[in-house]
Short mmCIF file of the C-alpha atoms (twelve columns), coordinates in Angstrom:
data_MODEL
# 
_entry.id   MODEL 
# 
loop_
_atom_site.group_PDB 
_atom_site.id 
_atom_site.type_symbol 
_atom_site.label_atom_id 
_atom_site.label_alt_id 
_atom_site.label_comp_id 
_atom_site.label_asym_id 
_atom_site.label_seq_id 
_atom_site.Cartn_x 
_atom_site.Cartn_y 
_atom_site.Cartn_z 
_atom_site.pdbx_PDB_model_num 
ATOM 1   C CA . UNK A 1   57.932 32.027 22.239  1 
ATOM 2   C CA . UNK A 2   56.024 34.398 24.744  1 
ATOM 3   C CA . UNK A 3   56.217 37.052 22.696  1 
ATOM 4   C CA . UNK A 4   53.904 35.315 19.911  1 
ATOM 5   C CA . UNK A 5   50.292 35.780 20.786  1 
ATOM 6   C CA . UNK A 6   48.031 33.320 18.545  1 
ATOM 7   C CA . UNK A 7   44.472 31.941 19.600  1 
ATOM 8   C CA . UNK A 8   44.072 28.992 18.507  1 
ATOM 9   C CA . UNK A 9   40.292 27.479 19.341  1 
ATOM 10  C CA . UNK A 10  40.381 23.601 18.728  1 
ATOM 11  C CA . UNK A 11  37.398 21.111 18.193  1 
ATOM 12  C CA . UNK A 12  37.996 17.474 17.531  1 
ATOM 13  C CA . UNK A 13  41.382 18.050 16.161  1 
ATOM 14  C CA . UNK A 14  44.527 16.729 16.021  1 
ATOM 15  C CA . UNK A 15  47.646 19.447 16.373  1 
ATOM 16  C CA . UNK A 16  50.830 19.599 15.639  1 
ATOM 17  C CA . UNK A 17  53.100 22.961 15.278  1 
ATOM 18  C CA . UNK A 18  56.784 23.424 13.881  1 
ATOM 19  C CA . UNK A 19  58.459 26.612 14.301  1 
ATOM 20  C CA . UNK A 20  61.736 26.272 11.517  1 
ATOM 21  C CA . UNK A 21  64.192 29.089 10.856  1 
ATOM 22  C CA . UNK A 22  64.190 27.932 6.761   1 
ATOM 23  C CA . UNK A 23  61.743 30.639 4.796   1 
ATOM 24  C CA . UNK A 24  60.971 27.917 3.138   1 
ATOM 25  C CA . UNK A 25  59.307 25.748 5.507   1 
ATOM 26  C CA . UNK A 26  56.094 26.870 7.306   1 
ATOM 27  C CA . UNK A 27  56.053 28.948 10.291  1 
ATOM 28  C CA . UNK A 28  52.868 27.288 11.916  1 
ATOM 29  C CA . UNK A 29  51.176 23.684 10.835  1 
ATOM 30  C CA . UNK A 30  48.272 22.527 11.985  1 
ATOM 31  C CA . UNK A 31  46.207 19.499 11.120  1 
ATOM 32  C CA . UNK A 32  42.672 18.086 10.970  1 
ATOM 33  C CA . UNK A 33  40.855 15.032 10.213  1 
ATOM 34  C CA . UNK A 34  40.109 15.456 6.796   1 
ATOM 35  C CA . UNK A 35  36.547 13.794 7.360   1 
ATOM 36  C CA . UNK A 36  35.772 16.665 9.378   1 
ATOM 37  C CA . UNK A 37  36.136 19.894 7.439   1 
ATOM 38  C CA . UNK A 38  33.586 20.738 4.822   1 
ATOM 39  C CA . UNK A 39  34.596 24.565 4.147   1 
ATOM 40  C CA . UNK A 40  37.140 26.653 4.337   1 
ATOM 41  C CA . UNK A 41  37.382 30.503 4.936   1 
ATOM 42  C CA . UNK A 42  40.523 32.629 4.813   1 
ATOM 43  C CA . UNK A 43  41.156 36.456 5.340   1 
ATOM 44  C CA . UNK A 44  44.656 37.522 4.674   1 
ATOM 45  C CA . UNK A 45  46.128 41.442 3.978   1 
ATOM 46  C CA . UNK A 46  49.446 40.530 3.408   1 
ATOM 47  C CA . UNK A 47  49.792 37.162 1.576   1 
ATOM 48  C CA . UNK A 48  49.013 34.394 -0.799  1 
ATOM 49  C CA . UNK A 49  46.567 31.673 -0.493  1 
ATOM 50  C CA . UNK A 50  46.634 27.802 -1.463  1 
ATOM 51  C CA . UNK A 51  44.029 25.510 -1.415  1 
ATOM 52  C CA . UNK A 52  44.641 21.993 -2.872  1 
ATOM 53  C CA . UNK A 53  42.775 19.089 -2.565  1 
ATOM 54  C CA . UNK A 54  43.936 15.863 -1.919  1 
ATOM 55  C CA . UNK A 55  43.077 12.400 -0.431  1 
ATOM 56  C CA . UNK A 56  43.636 10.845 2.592   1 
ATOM 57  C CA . UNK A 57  42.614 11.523 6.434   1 
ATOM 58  C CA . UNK A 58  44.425 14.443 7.286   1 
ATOM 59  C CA . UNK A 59  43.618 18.042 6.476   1 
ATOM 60  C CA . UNK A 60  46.604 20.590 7.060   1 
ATOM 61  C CA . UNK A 61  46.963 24.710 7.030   1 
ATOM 62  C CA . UNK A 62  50.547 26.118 6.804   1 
ATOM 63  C CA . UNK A 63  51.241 28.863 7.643   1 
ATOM 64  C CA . UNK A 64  54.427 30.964 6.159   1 
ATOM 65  C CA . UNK A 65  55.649 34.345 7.515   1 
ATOM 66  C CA . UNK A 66  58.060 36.663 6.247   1 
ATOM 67  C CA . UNK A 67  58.556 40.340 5.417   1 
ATOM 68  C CA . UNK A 68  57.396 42.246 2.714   1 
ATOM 69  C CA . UNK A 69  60.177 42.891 0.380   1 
ATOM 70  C CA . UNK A 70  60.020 46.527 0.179   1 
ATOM 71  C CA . UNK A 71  63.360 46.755 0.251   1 
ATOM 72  C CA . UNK A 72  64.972 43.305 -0.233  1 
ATOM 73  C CA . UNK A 73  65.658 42.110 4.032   1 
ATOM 74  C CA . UNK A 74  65.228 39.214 5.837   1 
ATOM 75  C CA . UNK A 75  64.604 38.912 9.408   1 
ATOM 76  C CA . UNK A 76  65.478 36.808 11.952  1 
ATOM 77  C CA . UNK A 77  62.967 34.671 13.817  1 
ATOM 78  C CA . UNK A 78  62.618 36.612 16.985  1 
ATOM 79  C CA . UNK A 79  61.983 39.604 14.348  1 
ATOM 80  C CA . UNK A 80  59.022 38.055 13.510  1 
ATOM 81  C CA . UNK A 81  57.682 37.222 16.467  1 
ATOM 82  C CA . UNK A 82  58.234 40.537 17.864  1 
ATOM 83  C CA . UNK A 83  56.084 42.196 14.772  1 
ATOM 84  C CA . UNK A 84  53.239 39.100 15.022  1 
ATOM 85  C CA . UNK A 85  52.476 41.476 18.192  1 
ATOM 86  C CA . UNK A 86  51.050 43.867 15.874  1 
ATOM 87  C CA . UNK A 87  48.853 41.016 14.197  1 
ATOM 88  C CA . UNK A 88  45.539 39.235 14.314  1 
ATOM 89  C CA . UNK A 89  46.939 35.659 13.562  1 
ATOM 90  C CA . UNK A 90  44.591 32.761 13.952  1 
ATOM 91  C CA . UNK A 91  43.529 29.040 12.606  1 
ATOM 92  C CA . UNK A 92  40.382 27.926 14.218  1 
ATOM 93  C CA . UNK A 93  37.615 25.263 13.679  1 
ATOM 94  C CA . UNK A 94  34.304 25.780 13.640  1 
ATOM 95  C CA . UNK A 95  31.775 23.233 12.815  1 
ATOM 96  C CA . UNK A 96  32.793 21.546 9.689   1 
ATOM 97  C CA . UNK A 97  34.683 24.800 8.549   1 
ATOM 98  C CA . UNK A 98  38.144 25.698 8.935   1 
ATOM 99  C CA . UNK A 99  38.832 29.416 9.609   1 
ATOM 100 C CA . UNK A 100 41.964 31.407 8.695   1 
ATOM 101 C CA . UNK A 101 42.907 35.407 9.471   1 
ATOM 102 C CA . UNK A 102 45.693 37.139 9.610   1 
ATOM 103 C CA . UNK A 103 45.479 40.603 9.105   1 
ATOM 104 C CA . UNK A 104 47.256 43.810 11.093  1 
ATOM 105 C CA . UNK A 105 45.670 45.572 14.102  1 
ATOM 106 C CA . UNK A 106 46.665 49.159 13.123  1 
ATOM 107 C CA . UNK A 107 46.869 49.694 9.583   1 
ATOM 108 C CA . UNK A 108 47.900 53.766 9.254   1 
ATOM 109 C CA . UNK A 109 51.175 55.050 9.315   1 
ATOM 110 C CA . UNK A 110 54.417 55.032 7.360   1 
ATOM 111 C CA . UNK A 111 56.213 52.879 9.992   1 
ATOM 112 C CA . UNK A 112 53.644 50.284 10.584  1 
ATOM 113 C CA . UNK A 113 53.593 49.372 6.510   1 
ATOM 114 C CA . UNK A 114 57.853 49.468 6.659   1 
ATOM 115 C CA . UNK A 115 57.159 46.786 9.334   1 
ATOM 116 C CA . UNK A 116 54.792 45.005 7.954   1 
ATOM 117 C CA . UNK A 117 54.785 41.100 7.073   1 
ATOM 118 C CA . UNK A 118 53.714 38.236 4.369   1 
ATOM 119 C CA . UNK A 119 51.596 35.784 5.865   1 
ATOM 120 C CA . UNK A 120 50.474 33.404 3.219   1 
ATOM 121 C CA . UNK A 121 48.542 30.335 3.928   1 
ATOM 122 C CA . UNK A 122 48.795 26.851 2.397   1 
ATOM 123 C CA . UNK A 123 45.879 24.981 2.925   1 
ATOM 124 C CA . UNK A 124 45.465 20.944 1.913   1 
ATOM 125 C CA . UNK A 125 42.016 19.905 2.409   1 
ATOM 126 C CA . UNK A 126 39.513 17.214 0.883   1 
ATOM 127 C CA . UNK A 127 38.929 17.490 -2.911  1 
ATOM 128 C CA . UNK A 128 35.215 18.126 -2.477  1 
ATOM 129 C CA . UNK A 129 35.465 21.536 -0.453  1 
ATOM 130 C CA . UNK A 130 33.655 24.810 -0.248  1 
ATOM 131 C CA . UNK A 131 35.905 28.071 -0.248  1 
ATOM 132 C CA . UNK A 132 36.008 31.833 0.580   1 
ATOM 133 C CA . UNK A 133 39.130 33.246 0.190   1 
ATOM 134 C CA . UNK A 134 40.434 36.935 -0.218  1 
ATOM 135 C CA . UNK A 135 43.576 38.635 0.221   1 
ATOM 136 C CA . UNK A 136 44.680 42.062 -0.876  1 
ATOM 137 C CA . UNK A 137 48.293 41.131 -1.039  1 
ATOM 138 C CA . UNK A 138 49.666 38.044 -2.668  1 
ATOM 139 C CA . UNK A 139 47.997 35.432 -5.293  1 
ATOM 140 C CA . UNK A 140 45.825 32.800 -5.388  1 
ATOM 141 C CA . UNK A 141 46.100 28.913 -6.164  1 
ATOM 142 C CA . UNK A 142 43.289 26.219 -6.049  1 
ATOM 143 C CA . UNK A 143 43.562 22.376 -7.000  1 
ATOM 144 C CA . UNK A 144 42.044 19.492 -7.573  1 
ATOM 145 C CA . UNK A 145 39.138 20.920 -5.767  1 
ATOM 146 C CA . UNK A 146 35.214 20.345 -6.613  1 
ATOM 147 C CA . UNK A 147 32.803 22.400 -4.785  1 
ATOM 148 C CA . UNK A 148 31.192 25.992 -4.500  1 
ATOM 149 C CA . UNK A 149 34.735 27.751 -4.841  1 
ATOM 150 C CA . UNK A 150 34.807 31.933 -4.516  1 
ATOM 151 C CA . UNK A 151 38.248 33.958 -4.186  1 
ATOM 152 C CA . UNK A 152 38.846 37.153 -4.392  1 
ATOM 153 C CA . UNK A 153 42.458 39.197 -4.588  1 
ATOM 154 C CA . UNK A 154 43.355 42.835 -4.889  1 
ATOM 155 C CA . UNK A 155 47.522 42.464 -5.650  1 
ATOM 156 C CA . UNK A 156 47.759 38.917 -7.202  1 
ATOM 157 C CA . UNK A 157 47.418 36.066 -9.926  1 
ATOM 158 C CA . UNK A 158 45.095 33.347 -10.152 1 
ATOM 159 C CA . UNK A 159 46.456 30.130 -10.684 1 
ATOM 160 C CA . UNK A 160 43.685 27.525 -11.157 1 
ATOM 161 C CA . UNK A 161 43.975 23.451 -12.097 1 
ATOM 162 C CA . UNK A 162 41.188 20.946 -11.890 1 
ATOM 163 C CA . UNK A 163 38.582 22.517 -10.464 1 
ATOM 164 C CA . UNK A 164 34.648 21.761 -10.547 1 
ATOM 165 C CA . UNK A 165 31.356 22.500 -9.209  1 
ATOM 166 C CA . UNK A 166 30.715 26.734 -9.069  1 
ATOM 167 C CA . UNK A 167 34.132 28.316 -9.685  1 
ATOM 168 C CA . UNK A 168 34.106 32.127 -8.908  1 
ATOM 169 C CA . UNK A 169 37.293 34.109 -8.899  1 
ATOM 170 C CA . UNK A 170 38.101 38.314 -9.132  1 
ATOM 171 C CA . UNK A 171 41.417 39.769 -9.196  1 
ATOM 172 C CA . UNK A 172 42.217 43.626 -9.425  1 
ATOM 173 C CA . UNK A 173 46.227 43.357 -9.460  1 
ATOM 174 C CA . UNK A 174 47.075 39.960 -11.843 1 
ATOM 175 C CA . UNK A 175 46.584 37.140 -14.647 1 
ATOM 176 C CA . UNK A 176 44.312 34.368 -14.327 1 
ATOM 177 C CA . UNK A 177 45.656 30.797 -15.495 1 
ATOM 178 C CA . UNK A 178 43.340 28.333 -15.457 1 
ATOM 179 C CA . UNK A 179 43.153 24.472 -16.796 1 
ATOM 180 C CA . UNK A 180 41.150 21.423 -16.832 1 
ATOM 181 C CA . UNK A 181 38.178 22.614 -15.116 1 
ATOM 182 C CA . UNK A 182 34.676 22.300 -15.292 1 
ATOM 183 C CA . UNK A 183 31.032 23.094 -14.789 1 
ATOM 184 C CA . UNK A 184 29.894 26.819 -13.813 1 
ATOM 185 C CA . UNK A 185 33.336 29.000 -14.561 1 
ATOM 186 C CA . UNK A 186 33.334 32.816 -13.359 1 
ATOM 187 C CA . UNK A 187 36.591 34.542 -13.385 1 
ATOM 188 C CA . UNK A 188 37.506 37.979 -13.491 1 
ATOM 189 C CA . UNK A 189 40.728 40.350 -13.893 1 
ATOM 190 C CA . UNK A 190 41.228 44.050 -14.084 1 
ATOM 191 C CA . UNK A 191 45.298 43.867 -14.417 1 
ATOM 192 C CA . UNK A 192 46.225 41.291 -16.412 1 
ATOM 193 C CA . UNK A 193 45.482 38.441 -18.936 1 
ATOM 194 C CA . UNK A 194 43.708 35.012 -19.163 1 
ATOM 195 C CA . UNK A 195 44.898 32.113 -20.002 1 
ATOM 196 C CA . UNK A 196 42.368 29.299 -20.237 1 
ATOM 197 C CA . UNK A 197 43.060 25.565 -21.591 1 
ATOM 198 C CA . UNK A 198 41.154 22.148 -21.732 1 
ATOM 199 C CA . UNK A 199 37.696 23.674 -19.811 1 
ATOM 200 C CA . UNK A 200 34.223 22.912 -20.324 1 
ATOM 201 C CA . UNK A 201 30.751 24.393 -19.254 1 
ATOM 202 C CA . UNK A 202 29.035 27.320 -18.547 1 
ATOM 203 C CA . UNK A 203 32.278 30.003 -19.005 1 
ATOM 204 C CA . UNK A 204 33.145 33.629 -17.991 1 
ATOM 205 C CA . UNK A 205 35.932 35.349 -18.538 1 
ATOM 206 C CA . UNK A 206 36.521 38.986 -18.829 1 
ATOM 207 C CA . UNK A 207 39.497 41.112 -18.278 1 
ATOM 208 C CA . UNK A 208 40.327 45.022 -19.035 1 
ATOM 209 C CA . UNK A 209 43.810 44.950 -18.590 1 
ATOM 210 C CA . UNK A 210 44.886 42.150 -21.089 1 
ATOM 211 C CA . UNK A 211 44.736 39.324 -23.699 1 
ATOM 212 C CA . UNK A 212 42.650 36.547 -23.950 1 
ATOM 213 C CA . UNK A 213 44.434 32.981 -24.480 1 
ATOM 214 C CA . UNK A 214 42.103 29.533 -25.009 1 
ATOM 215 C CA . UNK A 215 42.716 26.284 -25.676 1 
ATOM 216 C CA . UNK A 216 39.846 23.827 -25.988 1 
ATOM 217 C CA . UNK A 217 37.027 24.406 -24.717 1 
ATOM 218 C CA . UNK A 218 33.716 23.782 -24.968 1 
ATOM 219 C CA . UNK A 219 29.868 24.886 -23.760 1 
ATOM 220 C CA . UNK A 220 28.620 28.165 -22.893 1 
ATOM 221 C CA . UNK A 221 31.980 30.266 -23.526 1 
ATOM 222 C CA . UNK A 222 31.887 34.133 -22.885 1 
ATOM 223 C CA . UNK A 223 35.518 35.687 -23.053 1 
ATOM 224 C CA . UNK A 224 35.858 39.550 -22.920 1 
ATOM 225 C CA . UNK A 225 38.459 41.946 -23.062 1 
ATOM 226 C CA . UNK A 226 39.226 45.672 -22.763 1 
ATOM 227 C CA . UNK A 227 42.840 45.599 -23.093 1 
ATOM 228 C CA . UNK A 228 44.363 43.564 -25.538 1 
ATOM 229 C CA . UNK A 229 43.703 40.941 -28.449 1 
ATOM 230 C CA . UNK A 230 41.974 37.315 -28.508 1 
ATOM 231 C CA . UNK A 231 43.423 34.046 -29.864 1 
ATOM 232 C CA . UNK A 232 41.013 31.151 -29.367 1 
ATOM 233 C CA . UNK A 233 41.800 27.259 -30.865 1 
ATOM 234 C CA . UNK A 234 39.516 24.296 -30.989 1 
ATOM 235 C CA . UNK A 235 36.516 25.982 -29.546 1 
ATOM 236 C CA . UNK A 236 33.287 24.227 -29.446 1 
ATOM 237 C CA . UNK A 237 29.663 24.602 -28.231 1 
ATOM 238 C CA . UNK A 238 28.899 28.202 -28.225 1 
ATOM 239 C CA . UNK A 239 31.405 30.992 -28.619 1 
ATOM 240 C CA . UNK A 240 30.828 34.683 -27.615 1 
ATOM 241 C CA . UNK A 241 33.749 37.161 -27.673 1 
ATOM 242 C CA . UNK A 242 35.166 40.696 -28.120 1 
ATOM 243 C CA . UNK A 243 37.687 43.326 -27.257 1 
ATOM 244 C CA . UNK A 244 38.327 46.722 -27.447 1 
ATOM 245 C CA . UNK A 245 41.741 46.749 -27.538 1 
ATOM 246 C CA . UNK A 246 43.164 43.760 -30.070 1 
ATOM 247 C CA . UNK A 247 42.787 41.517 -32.843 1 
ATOM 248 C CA . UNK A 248 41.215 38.318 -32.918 1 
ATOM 249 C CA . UNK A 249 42.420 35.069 -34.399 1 
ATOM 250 C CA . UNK A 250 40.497 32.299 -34.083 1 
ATOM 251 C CA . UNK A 251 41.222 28.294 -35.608 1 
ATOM 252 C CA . UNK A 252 39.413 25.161 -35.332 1 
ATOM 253 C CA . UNK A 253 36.451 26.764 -34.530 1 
ATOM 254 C CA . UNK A 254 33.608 23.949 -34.005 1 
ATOM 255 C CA . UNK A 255 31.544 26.722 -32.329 1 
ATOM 256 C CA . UNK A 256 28.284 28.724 -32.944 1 
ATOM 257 C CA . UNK A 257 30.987 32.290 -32.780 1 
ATOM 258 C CA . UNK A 258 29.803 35.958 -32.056 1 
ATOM 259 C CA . UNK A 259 32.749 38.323 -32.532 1 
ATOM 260 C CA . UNK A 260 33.845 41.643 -32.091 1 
ATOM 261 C CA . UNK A 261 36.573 44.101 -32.065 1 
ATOM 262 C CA . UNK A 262 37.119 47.857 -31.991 1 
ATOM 263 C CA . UNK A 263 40.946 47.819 -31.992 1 
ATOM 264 C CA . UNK A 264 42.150 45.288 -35.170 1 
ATOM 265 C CA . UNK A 265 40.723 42.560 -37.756 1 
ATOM 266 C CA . UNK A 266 39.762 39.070 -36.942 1 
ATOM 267 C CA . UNK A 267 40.985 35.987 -38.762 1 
ATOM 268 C CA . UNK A 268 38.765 33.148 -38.316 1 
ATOM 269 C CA . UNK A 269 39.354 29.327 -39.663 1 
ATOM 270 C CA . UNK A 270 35.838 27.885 -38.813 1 
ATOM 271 C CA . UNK A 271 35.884 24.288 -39.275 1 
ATOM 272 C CA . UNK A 272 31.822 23.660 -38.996 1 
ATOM 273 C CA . UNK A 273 29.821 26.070 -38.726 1 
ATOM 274 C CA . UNK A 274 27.092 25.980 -35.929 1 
ATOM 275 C CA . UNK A 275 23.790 27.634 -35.041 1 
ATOM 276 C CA . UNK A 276 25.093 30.860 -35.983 1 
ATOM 277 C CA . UNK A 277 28.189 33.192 -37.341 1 
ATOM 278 C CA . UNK A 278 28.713 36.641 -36.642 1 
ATOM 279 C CA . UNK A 279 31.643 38.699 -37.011 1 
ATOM 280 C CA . UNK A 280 32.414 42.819 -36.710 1 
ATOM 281 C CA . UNK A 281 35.031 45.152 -36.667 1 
ATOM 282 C CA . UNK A 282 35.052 48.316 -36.809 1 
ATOM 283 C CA . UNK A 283 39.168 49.007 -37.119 1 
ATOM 284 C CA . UNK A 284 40.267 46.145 -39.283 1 
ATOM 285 C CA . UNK A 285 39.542 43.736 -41.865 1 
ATOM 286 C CA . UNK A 286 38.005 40.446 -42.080 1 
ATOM 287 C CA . UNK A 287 39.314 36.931 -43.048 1 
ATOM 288 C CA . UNK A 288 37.685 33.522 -42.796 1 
ATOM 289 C CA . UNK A 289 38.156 30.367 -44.141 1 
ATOM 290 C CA . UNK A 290 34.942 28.251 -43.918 1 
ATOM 291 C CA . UNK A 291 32.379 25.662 -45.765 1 
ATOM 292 C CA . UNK A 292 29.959 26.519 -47.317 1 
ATOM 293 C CA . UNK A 293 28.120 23.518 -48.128 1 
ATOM 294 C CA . UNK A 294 25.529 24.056 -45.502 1 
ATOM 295 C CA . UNK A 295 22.384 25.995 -45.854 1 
ATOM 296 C CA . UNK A 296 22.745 29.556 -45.085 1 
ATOM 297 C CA . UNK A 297 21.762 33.431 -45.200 1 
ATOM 298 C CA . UNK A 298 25.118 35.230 -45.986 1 
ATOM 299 C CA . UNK A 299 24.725 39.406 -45.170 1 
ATOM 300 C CA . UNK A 300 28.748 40.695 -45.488 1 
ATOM 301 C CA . UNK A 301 29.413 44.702 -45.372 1 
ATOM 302 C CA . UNK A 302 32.166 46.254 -45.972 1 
ATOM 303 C CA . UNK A 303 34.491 48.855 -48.047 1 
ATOM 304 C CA . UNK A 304 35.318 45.709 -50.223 1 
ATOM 305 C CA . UNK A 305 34.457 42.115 -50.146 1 
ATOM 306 C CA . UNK A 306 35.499 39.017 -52.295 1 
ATOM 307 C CA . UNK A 307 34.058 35.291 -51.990 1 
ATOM 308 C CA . UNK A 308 34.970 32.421 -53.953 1 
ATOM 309 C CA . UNK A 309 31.877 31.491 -56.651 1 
ATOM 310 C CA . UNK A 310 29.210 30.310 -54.415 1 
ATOM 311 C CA . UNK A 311 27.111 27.123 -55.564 1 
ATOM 312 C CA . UNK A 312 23.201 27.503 -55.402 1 
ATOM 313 C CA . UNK A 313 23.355 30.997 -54.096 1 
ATOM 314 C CA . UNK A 314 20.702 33.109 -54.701 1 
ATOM 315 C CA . UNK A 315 20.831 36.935 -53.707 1 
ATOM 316 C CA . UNK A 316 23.258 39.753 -54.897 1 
ATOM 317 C CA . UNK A 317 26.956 40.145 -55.075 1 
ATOM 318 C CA . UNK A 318 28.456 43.874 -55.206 1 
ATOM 319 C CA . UNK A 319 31.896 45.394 -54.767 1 
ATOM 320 C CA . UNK A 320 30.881 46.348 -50.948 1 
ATOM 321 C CA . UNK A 321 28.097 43.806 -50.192 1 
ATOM 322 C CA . UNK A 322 27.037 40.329 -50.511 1 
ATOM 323 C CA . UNK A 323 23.507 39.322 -49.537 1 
ATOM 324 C CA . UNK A 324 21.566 36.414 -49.937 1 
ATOM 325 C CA . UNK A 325 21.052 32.554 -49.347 1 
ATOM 326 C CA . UNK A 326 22.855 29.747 -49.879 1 
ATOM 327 C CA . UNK A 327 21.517 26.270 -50.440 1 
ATOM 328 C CA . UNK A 328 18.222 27.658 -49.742 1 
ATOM 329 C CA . UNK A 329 19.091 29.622 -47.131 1 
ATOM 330 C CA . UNK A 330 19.605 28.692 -42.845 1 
ATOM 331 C CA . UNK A 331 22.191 29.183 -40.252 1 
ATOM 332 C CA . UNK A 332 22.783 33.402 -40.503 1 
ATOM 333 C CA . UNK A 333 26.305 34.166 -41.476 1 
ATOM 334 C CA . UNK A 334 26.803 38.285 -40.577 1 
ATOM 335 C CA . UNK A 335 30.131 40.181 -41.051 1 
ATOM 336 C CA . UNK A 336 30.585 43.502 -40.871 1 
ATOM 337 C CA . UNK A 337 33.997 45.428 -41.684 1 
ATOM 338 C CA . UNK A 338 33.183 49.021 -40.878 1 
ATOM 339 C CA . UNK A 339 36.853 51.079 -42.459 1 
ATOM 340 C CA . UNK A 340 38.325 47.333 -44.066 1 
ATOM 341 C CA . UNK A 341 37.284 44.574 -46.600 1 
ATOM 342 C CA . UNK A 342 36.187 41.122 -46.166 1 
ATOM 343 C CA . UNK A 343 37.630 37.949 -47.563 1 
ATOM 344 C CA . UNK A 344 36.233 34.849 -48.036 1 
ATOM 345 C CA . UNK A 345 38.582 31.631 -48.321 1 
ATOM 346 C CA . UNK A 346 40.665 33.490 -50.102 1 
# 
């Protein structure tokens, strides 16, 4: 093991390392007391990162090392080792932080990335944890976490489950997946789609290479796209989305709704109706089923638009508009239809 050069700066720790020849078993472990660590930081150029949380008194980073599969090898353990010479590899505590880096000392020439390795780390810490993470060469997972979370990733996924607190994620090269979380939501993506289930609170999500898929939820929810179409079920609170690039279907909408398109129609099955209702496309057509027992201002445009008979509505109905209030008038109901019609639960 001479060959493998790793500094390794301990504080109050416990340690144990494994070296196994399976690739899938870690490399490297090391361990903490669990009531120790407060953060944890990783840099990595060549691998995925983990962070789950979990109880108990023992905090524990593997670490797993194998080529990149440029062209489909494997290598044999002193392999490795011999190419960890051309690494930065380290796991060090600090304070109440844990800190992770493995990147490459020399990172030109066509030789050095043929010989270059995966070095992912797998991280199980306390539940309540701050984290700052990024790689530019594998994905990302966090769970059961709660903290001030931030991850970044230029070549992967984000794969996200039961996470709270301030929740900040970007990734240039992947999807986003994320469930049952909570509280102030930030995620980002420029290659891929979101998928977002069972979340509630303050909500970001934008993407320009992809669809939008959500699933319950509920607050503040902004959900953008420049690449592909929206579908949205059982949204409540407040409900502001649009895309470029798609369609958007929305059902069991509880949710004051803003929507938008430049690239299809939007279908919309609004259950209640909430502070507000706006909908615009400027490719498509327009089709909602909703009530309209409440008190509102209706303003539709559009080539050609047909509503049921309206009770206690007072305004004008034409071939291309229909403006006015019903039930003396409230919550402002906008659509706009630009080259297509608009249909009213019809």
């Amino acid at each position: 093991m001479k060959k493998l050069r790793l500094l390794f700066v301990t504080a109050l720790s416990a340690i144990s390392i494994s070296y196994a020849q399976d690739k899938e078993s870690p490399y490297f472990v090391k361990t903490y007391r669990s009531a120790e660590i407060q953060n944890v930081n990783v840099r990595t150029s060549g691998g995925s990162i983990s962070v789950i949380g979990q109880e108990g008194s023992e905090a524990r980073v593997e670490i797993y090392v194998k080529p990149n599969n440029w062209n489909g090898s494997s290598l044999s353990k002193s392999e490795i080792e011999e190419r960890l010479r051309e690494y930065e590899l380290s796991v060090k505590k600090e304070g109440s932080t844990i800190y992770c880096v493995a990147r490459r000392k020399n990172e030109s020439g066509w030789n050095n990335w043929k010989k270059s390795l995966n070095i992912s780390f797998k991280i199980y810490s306390p539940e309540k944890i701050s984290t700052d993470l990024q790689t530019s060469g594998g994905g990302i997972t966090l769970k059961d976490l709660t903290g001030n979370l931030s991850f970044s990733t230029s070549g992967g996924g984000l794969k996200l489950y039961n996470l709270g607190g301030n929740i900040k994620g970007r990734t240039s090269g992947g999807g986003i997946d994320i469930t049952d979380s909570r509280d102030n939501i930030d995620v980002s993506t420029s290659g891929g789609g979101i998928d977002a289930t069972n979340c509630k609170g303050d909500i970001r999500l934008v993407t320009s290479g992809g669809g939008l898929r959500l699933k319950r939820l509920n607050g503040m929810v902004k959900a953008s796209t420049s690449g592909g179409g929206i579908r949205a079920e059982e949204i409540g609170g407040e409900f502001i989305t649009s895309t470029s690039g798609g369609s958007i279907h929305l059902e069991d909408i509880t949710a004051s709704v803003k929507a938008s398109t430049s690239g299809g129609g939007i279908h919309a099955d609004i259950k209640s109706l909430g502070k507000y209702l706006s909908l615009s496309t400027s490719a498509g057509s327009i089709t909602v089923r909703m009530p309209l027992d409440k008190g509102m201002n209706l303003d539709l445009d559009a080539n050609r638009v047909r509503v049921p008979e309206i009770r206690n509505f007072n305004g004008r109905i034409e071939k291309d508009r229909v403006r006015g209030s019903v039930n003396g008038g409230g919550i402002p109901v906008t659509m706009d239809a630009n080259s297509g019609s608009i249909s009213i639960n019809d």
